[in-house]
C-alpha positions in Angstrom: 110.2 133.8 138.4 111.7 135.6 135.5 110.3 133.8 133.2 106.7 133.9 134.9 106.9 137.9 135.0 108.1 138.0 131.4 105.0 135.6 130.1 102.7 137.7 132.3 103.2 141.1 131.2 102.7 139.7 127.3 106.7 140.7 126.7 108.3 139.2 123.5 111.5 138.1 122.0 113.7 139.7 124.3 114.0 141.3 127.9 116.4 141.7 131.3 114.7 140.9 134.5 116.3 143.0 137.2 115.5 141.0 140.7 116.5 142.0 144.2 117.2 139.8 147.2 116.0 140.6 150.8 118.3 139.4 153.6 116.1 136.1 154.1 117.3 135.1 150.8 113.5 136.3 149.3 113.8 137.2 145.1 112.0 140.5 144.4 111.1 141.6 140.8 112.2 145.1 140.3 111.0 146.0 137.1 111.4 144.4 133.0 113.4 146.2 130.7 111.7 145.2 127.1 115.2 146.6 126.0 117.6 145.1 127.4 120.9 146.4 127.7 122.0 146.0 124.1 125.3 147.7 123.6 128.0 145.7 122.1 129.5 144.9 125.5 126.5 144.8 127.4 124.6 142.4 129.8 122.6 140.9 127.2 125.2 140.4 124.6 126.6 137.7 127.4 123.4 135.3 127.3 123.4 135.5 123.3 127.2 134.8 123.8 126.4 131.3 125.2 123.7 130.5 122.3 126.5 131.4 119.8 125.7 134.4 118.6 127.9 137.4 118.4 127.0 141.0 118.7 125.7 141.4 115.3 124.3 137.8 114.6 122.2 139.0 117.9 121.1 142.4 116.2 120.1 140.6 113.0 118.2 137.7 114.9 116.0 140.2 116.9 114.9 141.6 113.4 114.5 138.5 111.8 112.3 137.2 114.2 110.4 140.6 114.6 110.0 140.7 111.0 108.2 137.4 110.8 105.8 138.3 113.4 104.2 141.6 111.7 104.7 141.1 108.4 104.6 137.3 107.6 108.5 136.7 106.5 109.8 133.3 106.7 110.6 132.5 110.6 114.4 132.2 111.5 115.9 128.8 111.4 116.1 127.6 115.2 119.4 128.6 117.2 121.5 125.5 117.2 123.4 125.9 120.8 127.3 125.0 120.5 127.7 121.7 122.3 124.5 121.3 122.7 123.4 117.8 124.5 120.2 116.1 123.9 118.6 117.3 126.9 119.5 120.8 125.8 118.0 120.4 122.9 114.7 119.3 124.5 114.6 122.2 126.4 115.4 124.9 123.5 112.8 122.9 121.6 109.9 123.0 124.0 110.7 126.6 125.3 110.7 128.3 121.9 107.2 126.8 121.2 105.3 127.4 124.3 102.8 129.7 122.8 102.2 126.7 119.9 101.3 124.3 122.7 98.8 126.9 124.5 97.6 127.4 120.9 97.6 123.9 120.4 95.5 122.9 123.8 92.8 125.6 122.5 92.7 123.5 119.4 91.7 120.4 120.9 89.4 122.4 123.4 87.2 123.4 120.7 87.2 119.5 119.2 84.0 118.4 121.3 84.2 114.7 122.6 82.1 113.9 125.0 81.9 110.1 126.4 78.1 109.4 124.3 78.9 111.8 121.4 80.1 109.2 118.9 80.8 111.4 115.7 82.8 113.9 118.4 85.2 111.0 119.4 85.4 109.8 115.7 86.6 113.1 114.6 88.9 113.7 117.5 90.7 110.2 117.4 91.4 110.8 114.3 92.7 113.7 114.2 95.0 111.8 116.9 96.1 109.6 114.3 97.1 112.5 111.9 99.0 113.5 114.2 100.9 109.9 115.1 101.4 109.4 111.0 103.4 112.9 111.2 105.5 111.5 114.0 106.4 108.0 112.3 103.7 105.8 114.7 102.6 103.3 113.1 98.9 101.4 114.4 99.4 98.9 116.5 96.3 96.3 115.6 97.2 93.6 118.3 95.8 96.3 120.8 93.7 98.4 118.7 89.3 98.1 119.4 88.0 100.4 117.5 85.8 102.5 118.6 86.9 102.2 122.1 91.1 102.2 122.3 93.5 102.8 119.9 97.1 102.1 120.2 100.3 103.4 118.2 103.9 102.6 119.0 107.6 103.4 117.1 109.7 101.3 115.0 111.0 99.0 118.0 107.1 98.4 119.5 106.6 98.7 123.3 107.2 95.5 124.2 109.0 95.5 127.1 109.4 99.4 127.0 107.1 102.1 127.4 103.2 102.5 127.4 101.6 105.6 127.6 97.9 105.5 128.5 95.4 108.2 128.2 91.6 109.0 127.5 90.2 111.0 124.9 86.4 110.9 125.7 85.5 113.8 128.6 82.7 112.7 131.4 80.2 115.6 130.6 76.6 115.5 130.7 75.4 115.7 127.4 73.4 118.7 128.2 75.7 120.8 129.9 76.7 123.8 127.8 79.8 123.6 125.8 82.9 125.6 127.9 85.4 127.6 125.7 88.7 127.7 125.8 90.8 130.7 127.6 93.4 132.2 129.2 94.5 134.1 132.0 97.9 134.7 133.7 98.0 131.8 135.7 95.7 129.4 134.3 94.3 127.9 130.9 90.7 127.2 131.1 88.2 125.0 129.2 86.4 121.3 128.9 88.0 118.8 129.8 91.4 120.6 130.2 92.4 119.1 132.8 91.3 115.1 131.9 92.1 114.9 128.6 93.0 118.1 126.6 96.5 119.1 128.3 98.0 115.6 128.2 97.2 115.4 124.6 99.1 118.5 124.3 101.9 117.6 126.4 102.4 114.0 124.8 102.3 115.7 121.0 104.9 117.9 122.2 107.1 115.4 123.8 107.5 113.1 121.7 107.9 115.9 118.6 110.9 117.0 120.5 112.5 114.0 120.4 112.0 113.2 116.9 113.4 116.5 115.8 116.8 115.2 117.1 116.0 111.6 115.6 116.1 110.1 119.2 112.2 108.8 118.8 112.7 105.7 116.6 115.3 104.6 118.5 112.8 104.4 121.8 110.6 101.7 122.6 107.4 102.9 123.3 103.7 102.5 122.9 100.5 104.7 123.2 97.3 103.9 123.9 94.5 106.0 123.7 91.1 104.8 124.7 87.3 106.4 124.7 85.2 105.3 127.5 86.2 106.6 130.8 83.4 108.1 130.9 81.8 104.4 131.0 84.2 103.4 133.7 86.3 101.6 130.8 83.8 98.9 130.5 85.1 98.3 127.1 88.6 99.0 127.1 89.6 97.2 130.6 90.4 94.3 129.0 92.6 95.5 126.0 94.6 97.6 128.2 95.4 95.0 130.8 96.9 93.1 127.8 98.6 96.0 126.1 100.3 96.9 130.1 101.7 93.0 130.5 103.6 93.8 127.4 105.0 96.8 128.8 107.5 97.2 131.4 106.7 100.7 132.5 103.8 102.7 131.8 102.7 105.9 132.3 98.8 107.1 133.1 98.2 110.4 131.3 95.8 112.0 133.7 96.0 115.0 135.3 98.4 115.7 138.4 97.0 116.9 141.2 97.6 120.3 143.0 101.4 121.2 144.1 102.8 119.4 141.3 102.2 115.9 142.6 101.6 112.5 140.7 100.2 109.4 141.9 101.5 106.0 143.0 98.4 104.7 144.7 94.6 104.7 143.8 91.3 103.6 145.5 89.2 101.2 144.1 85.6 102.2 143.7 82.5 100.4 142.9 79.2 101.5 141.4 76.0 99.7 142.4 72.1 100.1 141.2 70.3 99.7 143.9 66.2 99.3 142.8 63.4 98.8 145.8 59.9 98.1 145.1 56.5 98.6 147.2 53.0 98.4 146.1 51.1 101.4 145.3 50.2 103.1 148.5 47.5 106.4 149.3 49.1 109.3 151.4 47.6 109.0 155.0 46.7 105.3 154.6 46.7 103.5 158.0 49.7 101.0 159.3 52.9 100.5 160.9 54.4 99.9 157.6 56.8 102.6 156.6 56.9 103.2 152.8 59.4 102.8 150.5 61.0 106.5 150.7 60.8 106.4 154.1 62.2 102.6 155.0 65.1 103.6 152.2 66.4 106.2 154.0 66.9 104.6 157.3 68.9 102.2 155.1 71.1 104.8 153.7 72.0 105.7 157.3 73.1 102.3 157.8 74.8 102.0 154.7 76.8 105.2 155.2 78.0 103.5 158.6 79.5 101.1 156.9 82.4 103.4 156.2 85.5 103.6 157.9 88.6 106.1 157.6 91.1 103.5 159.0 90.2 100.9 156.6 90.3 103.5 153.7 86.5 102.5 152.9 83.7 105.1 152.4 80.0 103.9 151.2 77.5 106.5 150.2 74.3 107.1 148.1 75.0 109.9 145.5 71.5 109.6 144.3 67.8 108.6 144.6 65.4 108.6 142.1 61.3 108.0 143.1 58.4 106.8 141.0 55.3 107.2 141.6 51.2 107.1 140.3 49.4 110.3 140.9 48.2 111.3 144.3 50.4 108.3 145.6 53.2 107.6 147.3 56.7 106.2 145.5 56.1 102.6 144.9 59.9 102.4 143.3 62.6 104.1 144.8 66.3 104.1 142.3 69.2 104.8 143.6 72.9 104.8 142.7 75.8 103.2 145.5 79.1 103.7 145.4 81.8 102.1 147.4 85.4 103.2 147.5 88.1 100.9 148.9 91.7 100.2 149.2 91.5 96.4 149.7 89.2 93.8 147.5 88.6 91.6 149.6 87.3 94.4 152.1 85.4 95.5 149.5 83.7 92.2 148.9 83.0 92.2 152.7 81.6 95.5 152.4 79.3 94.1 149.3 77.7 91.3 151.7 76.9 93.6 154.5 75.2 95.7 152.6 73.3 93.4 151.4 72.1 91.9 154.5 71.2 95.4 155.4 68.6 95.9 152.6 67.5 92.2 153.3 64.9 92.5 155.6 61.9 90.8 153.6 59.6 93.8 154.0 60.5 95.4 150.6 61.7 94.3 147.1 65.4 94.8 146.6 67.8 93.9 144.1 71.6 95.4 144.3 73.1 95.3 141.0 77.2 95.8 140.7 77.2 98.4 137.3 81.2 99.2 137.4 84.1 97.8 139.2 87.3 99.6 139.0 90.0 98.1 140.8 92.9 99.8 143.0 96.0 100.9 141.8 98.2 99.6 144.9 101.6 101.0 146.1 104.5 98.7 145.1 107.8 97.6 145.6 108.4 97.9 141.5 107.5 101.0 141.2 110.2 102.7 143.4 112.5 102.3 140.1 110.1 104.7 137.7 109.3 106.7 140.6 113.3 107.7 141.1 113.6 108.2 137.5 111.9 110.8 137.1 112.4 112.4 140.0 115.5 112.5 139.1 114.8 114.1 135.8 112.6 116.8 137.7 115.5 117.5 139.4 117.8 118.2 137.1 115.5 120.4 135.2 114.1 121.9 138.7 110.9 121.0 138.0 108.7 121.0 141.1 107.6 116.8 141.9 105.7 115.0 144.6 103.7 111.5 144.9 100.7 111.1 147.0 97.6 109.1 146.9 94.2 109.5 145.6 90.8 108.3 146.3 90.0 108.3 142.8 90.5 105.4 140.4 91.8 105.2 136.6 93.2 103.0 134.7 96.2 102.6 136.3 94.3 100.1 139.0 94.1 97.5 136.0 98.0 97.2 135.5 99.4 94.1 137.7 102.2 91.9 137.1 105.8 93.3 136.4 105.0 96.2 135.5 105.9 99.6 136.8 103.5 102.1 136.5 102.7 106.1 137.8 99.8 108.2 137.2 99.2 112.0 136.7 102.2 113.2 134.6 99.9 115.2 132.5 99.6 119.5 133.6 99.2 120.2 137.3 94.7 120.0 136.7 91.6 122.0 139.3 88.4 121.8 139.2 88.4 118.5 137.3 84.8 117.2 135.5 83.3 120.9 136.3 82.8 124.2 134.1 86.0 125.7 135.9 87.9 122.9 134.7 91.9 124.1 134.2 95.0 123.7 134.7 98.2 125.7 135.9 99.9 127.3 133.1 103.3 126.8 133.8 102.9 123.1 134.1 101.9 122.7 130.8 105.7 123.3 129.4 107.0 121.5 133.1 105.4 118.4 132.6 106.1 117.9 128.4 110.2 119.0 129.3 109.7 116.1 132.3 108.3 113.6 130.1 110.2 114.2 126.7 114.0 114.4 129.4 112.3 111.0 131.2 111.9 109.4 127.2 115.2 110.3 126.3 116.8 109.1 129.7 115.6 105.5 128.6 117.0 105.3 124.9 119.7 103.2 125.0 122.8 103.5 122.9 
């Protein structure tokens, strides 16, 4: 809370919270004094005690880092903490360069990269691998496709170690105006924010903390960046299945959902073309015949019936497209299907009825299956990861749940023996939409819970 307040009001360097507690245990903010009490024996003096500074190594710091602020001097060395452990040292790390990763995100906001913008997604993966030369990552060509996934990984390789997935493209229409980055007390704001932008961030960040401290060439890990989400991974499926059997845990950089939770279980969902066909007909012409239109959406009634809450299956038709000669009615109706589902071969059920449905022999169909992304199922394996870093959260009080979702990702396409969990990336709203943000606050939350869960698994 005194850190939220402090952010809020735009203080810097240094300030005393004063809070009040009600008898129901409820924490009140009283007021911030942007001058702490700074007397040689005062309140303040006690904090900079603990980060090993006396009284006038305290005075001298606040000037120092003033200075560099309005007039451009060098910026102070960081404060090494006396007995500092390693998770202490993440923490001082990330905390002291939370406005760089807000400035950062904004960055990578303004780098445009949609899924069918090519020369975007050129320029923005490789900036991405500027960035994994400065951290010692060296290309991993076994599971590299350009232009669709690249993959990186440290000194020790991710076999049997760590993966870390997530997408750079953003599924925007092309024609949609751009959406700027900005900022407001709460929230960060801007496109794709939420999908791709703020786990970039957060991943930079993490693993930069632990190679300040040397601790990232001792880790096993692997990430895998890939550009066609917005194509339902019709390219990349394939390479990241085999880049995950290498792995023994790996985590899904998308974007957790609201109250702070990540995912351990995904729907499946399908995507269908559906394409009937009529001859042309004159408006007002005489039979029992419906037309096309009008035959289709009886079907779509049917089709919608199909669905059923206890089964976790819902069909629907998101769209419907009509063609037509002039001063005639649609002889081709288009339409899109989509089918989400928590068990295959329910799902393949599901694909046979509806089939039978549009079969009826007055009318041309064809049913074509475009995507198929599978379900990211809830298993025994994953308990392990799952504990982890709650445990982590925990010790750093950083808020965690797990729920499901009825959206897919990648994660559906890791099987075998390994682990996995999805949406570690900033707490995301408004996902795929010009509102698109994410909660300010987890921004720093989630790069501290995944540069603590990195370090947790270097051994020796």
């Amino acid at each position: 809370m005194a850190s939220r307040a402090f952010t809020a009001l735009g203080c810097y360097d240094c300030a005393r919270v004063d809070t009040r507690m009600d008898k129901d245990g409820n924490f009140y903010v009283l007021e911030i004094n942007s001058l702490p009490s700074l007397g040689e024996h005062g309140s303040y003096t006690v904090g900079a005690a603990q980060a090993g500074l006396d009284f006038p190594a305290l005075v001298n710091r606040l000037v120092d880092v003033a200075s560099a602020r309005y007039f451009g001097t060098p910026t102070p060395p960081q404060i090494q903490v006396r007995d500092a452990d390693v998770g202490n040292q993440i923490f001082s790390f990330l905390v002291e360069r939370r406005e760089h990763l807000e400035r950062r995100v904004g960055e990578w906001v303004s780098l445009s990269s949609r899924t069918y913008d090519p020369v975007g997604l050129h320029e923005a993966m490789a900036k991405l691998e500027r960035i994994f030369e400065e951290l010692a990552l060296k290309r991993c060509r076994e599971f590299s496709d350009k232009p669709y996934v690249e993959t990186y990984e440290t000194r020790k390789g991710f076999a049997g170690g760590i993966l870390l997935v997530g997408n750079m493209d953003i599924r925007m229409d092309p024609q949609k105006a751009v959406q700027s980055f900005r900022r407001d007390p709460e929230r960060l704001y801007g496109e794709g924010i939420g999908m791709s932008r703020g786990s970039l961030v957060m991943l930079e960040y993490a693993l930069r903390a632990l190679r300040s401290m040397r601790a990232l060439r001792k880790l096993p890990l692997g990430v895998l960046y890939y550009t066609d989400e917005g194509r339902d991974c019709a390219h990349s499926k394939e390479t990241i299945k085999a880049a995950a059997a290498q792995a023994r845990k790996v985590l899904v950089l998308r974007p957790g959902n609201p109250e702070n939770k990540m995912i351990t279980q995904r729907r499946g969902w399908r995507k269908y073309r559906l394409i009937v066909k009529d001859e042309p007909r004159r408006l007002g012409r005489a039979g029992r015949r419906p037309d096309v239109l009008e035959w289709l959406c009886s079907r779509v009634e049917l089709l919608s019936k199909l669905s059923s809450r206890a089964d976790r299956l819902a069909v629907a038709v998101s769209e419907l497209r009509t063609e037509a000669f002039p001063r005639l009615l649609p002889h081709r109706v288009i339409g899109t299907v989509l089918v989400s589902y928590a068990d295959v071969a329910l799902a393949d059920e599901t694909e046979t009825k509806m089939r039978e449905i549009l079969d009826t022999g007055m009318f041309r169909c064809k049913l074509e299956l475009l995507s198929d992304r599978p379900p990211m199922k809830k298993r025994k394996m994953n308990d392990s990861l799952v504990k982890s870093l709650t445990e982590v959260a925990a010790q750093w009080e950083i808020p965690l749940g797990f729920e499901s979702s009825l959206y897919p990702s990648v994660a559906g396409l890791i099987s075998g023996r390994t682990s996995a969990v999805c949406g570690i990336g900033p707490v995301a709203y408004d996902i795929d939409t010009p509102q698109e943000s994410i909660l300010r606050i987890s921004l720093l939350q989630r790069t501290l819970l995944l540069a603590q869960f990195l370090a947790s698994q270097i051994k020796g």
